[in-house]
N, C-alpha and C positions, 0 to 999 in steps of 0.2 A: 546830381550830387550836390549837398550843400555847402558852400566854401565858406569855413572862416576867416573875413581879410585880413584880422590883427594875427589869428594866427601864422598865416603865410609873413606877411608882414614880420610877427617873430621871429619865423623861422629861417627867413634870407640877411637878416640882421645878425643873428647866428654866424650864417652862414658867409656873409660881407658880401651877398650877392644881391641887397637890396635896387641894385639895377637893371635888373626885371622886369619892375614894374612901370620904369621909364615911364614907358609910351602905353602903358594901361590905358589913359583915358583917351588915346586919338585909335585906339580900334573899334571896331562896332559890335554889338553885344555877342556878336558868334566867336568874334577874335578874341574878347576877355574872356569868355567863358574858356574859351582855348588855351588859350596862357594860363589863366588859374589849375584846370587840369593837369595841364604839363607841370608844372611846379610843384603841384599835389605829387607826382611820380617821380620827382628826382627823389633817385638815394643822396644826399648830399655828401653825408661819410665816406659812400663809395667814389664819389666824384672829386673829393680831400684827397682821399688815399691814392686814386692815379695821377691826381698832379704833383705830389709828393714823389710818388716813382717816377716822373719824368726828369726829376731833379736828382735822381742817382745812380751811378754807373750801372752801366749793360751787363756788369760782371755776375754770372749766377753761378749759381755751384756747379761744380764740376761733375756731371753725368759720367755715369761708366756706360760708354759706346762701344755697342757689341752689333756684328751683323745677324738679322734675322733669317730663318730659313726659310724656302720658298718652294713653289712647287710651279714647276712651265706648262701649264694647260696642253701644249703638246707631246710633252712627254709621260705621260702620266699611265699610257699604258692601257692595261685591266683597268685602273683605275675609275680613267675616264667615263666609262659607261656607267659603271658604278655611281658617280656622280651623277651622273645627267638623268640614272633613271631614279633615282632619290629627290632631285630636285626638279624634274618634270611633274612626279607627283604632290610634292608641296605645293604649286603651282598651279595645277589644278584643280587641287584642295580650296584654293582662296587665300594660302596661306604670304602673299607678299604682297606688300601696295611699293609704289617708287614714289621717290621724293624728288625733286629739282630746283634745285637753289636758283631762282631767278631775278633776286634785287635789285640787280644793276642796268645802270642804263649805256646804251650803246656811245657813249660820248668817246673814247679813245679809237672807235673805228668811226667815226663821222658820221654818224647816226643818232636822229633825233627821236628816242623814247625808248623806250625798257630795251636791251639787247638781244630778248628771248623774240623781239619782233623782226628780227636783222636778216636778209636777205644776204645769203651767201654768195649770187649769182649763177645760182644754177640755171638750166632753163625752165626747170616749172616754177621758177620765183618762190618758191618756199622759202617761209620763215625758219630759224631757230625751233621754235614750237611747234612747228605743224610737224619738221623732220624726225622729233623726238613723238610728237604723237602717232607718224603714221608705223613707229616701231611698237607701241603700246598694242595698236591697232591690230598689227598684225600677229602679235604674240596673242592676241587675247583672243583672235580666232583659232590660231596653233593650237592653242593648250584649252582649249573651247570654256573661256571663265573671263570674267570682267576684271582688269585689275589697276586698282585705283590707284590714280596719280596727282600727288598733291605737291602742289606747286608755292613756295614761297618767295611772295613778292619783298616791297617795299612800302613804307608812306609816300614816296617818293615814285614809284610807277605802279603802285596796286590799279589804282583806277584805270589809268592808260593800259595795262595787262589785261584787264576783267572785260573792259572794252575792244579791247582787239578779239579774245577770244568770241564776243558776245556777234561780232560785225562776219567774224568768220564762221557761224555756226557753231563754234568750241568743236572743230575739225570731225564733227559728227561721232565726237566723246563723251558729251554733256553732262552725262548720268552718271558720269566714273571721275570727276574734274573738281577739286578742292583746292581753294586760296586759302593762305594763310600769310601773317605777316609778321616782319622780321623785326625784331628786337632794335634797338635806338639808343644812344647815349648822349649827351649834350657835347658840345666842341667846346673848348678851353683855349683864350691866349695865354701868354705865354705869364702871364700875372694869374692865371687858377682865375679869371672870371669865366662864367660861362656866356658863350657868345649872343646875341641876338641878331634875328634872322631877319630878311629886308621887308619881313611881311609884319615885324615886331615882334614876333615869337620866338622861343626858344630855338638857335641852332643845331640841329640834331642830325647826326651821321649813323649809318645803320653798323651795328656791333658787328661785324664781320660773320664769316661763314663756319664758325663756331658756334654761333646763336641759335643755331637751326636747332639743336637740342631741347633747348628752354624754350623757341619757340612753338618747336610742337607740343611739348609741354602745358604751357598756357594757353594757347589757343586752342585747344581741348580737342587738337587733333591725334593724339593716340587717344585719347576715349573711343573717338569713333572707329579709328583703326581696331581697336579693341571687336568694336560693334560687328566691324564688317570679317572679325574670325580672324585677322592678319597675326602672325605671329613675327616675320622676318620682313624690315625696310631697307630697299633699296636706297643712298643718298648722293647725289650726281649734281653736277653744272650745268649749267644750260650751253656751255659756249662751246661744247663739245657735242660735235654735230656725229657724229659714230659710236657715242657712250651707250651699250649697249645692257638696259637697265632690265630687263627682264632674262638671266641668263641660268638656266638648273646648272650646268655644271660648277660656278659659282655657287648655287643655293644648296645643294648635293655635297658641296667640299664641307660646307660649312656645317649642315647637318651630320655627316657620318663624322667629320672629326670632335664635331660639340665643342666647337669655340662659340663665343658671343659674338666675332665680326672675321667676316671674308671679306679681301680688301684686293684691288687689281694694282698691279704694278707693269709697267713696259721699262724695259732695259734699258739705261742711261745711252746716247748716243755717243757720250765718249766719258773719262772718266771725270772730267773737270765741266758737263753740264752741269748750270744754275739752277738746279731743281733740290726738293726735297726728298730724301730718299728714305724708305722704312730702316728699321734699324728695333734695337733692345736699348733700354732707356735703363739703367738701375734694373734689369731684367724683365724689364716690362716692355709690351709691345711700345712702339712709338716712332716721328718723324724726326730723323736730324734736317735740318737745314744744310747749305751745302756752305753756308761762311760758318759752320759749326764745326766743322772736321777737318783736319792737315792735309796738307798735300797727299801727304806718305799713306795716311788713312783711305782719301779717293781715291791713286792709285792702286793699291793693295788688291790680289787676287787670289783665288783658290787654286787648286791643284791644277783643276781642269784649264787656266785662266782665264778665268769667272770675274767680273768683279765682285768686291764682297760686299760694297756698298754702289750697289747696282740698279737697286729695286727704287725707282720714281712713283712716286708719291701721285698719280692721276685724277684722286679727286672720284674714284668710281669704288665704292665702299656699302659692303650688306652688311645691317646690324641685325640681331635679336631686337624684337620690339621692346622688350623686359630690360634692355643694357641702354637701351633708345630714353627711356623713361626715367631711369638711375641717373642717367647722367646729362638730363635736362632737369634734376629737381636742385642743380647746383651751380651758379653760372663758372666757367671756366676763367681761368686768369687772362687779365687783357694786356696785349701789346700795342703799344703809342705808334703812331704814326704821326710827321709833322708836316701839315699840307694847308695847302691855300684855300684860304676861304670866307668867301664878300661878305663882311656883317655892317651892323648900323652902328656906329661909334655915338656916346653919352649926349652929342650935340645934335643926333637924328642923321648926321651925313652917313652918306651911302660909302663904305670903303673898300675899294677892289684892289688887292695886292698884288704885289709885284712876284714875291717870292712866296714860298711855305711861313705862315702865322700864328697856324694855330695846330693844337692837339685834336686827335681823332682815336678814340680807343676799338679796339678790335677784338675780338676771339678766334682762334684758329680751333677749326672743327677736329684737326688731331691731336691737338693737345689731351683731350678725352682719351687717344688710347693707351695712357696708363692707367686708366679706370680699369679697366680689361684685362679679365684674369688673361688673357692669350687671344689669339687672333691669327687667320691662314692667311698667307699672300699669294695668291695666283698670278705668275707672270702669262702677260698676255701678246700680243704681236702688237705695236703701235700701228703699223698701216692696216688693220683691222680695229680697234676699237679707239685711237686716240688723234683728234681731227681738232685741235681746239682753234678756238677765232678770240684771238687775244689784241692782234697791233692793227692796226691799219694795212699797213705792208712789211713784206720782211716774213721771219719766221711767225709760227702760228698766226696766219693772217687768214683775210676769207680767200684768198687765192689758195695756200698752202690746203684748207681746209675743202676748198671745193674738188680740187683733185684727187685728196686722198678720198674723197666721198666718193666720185664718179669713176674712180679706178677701184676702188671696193664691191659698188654697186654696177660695176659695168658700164653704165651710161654711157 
């Protein structure tokens, strides 16, 4: 690509971010090429307009919240078969690949590289990855069809990822195993510079797990989905060691009722958990947050005493590829985060803070379901499909996660 320097030059002067190019000349010609690049790609506008929103209240319009309905994978009756035999045969059709959001690195559980490589402590030492491929593995001799799993990394552990799997034989999945990589936005102090990195580069934090839309998008991995006849995408976390990403009854709900996304939800453990729960947004499917709703609202129950805002938000969601592709050709609204983060200050010094410094913009992957004309919720058992490896210790920890694995699976 050929770089104009006065145009860059122009355009960070524009932009008051002619402090960029600092340390241009003490990098070696792969790192300005690198810088020039990244600079080529910032939206500058876009990056105006969210530190302007950092600058004004949290206040949004007021949502009319309403509970969505749901359906308990246990109770379903007649139904159940119906499903299962609707969506065993999609399935063996070719008709699903699964997705795995896996960017992040295992640094909050003491773990040094991607967290998709994190060993839970079982006794066969499996990873993250291997526990979710040997589920791939075995569904795809079940339902006798190869079904593809495409895994999005980071700039940040693509190569450590691609490496792991390359060291471990890609868990003898090879043929069926797609990378793709997650979208980026620069980091901001608290003056709208953008930050620079200890390597002289751009500061750049991964858009959150929203991205994954626009990421497959551009990474031209629904073309290929496209290619390989997939019509319905599986989209899950990695840190969920029981997420169970190849499921007809699930793919079955969603075909016979012709939504564009079936989504799993497990039942609050009490009324006032921290979590996000489904809900109707202005009519539209969608996630409240739990500092989004009253007391009186969390409490609140049905006749049965049901809660009404019950349905957890799990992170295990099938879309239509067609709804998958809609709503990757737009990127979603982004939420601030304020967090710590070591950059190189005007004088070249190395700066490691004490406290949160800078801005980090995000997308949350549900904000998309008010795109969607509608959407099913299957409630599902949490000691059956929800095992996440979130702390160190404590709740959702690899302890919590490896038991509920070993008591699911017998072991």
């Amino acid at each position: 690509m050929e770089v104009n320097m006065e145009e860059i030059k122009r355009k960070l002067k524009k932009y008051n971010q002619e402090h960029l190019l600092r340390f241009y000349d003490t990098l070696d010609e792969k790192g300005k090429k690198k810088l020039l690049e990244q600079i080529e790609n910032i939206d500058f506008e876009l990056m105006n307009s969210l530190y302007n929103n950092t600058k004004k209240s949290n206040i949004q319009e007021e949502a009319k919240i309403e509970p969505i309905e749901y359906m308990d994978k246990y109770k379903l009756n007649g139904l159940y078969k119906v499903y299962e035999e609707t969506g065993t045969k999609a399935i063996k059709e070719g008709k699903l690949a699964t997705v795995t959001m896996a960017g992040g690195q295992g640094t909050r559980l003491g773990h040094k590289g991607p967290k998709g490589t994190f060993d839970i402590g079982l006794d066969s030492h499996k990873s993250l990855f291997e526990l979710l491929c040997d589920t791939l593995k075995e569904a795809s001799k079940k339902y006798d069809v190869q079904i593809p799993w495409f895994i999005m990394t980071s700039k940040e552990n693509n190569e450590q990822t691609i490496e792991f799997f390359k060291k471990n034989k890609y868990f003898g999945y090879e043929k069926n195993i797609y990378f793709f990589e997650q979208g980026q936005l620069p980091m901001l102090d608290t003056e709208g510079k953008i930050l620079i990195g200890e390597d002289g580069l751009v500061k750049l934090a991964s858009d959150g797990h929203g991205g994954v839309y626009e990421s497959l998008v551009k990474n031209g991995m629904i073309n290929k989905m496209k290619e390989l006849g997939v019509e319905w995408i599986f989209i899950g976390g990695i840190d969920n060691c029981l997420v169970k990403m190849v499921d007809p009854v699930l793919m079955g709900m969603a075909i016979e009722k012709n939504v564009q996304a079936a989504v799993k939800s497990v039942v609050k453990a009490n009324a006032h958990e921290k979590v996000g729960v489904f809900c109707r947004k202005n009519g539209k499917p969608g996630v409240v947050e739990y500092t989004e709703i009253s007391e009186k609202m969390a409490e609140s129950t049905d006749e049965n005493g049901e809660l009404l805002y019950g349905e957890s938000h799990i992170l295990c969601n099938l879309f239509s590829l067609n709804s998958v592709e809609r709503m990757g050709k737009n990127p979603l609204p982004y939420h601030v985060a304020y967090k710590k983060a070591t950059y190189i200050d005007k004088d070249g010094n190395k700066i490691v803070p004490e406290g949160p410094n800078a801005y980090k913009f995000e997308a949350f992957l549900f904000d998309a379901f008010g795109e969607l004309d509608n959407m099913a919720v299957l409630r599902v058992k949490r000691e059956e499909e929800f095992a996440p490896v979130k702390n160190a210790t404590g709740v959702d920890s690899p302890e919590t996660a490896k038991k509920l694995y070993e008591d699911y699976y017998k072991l």
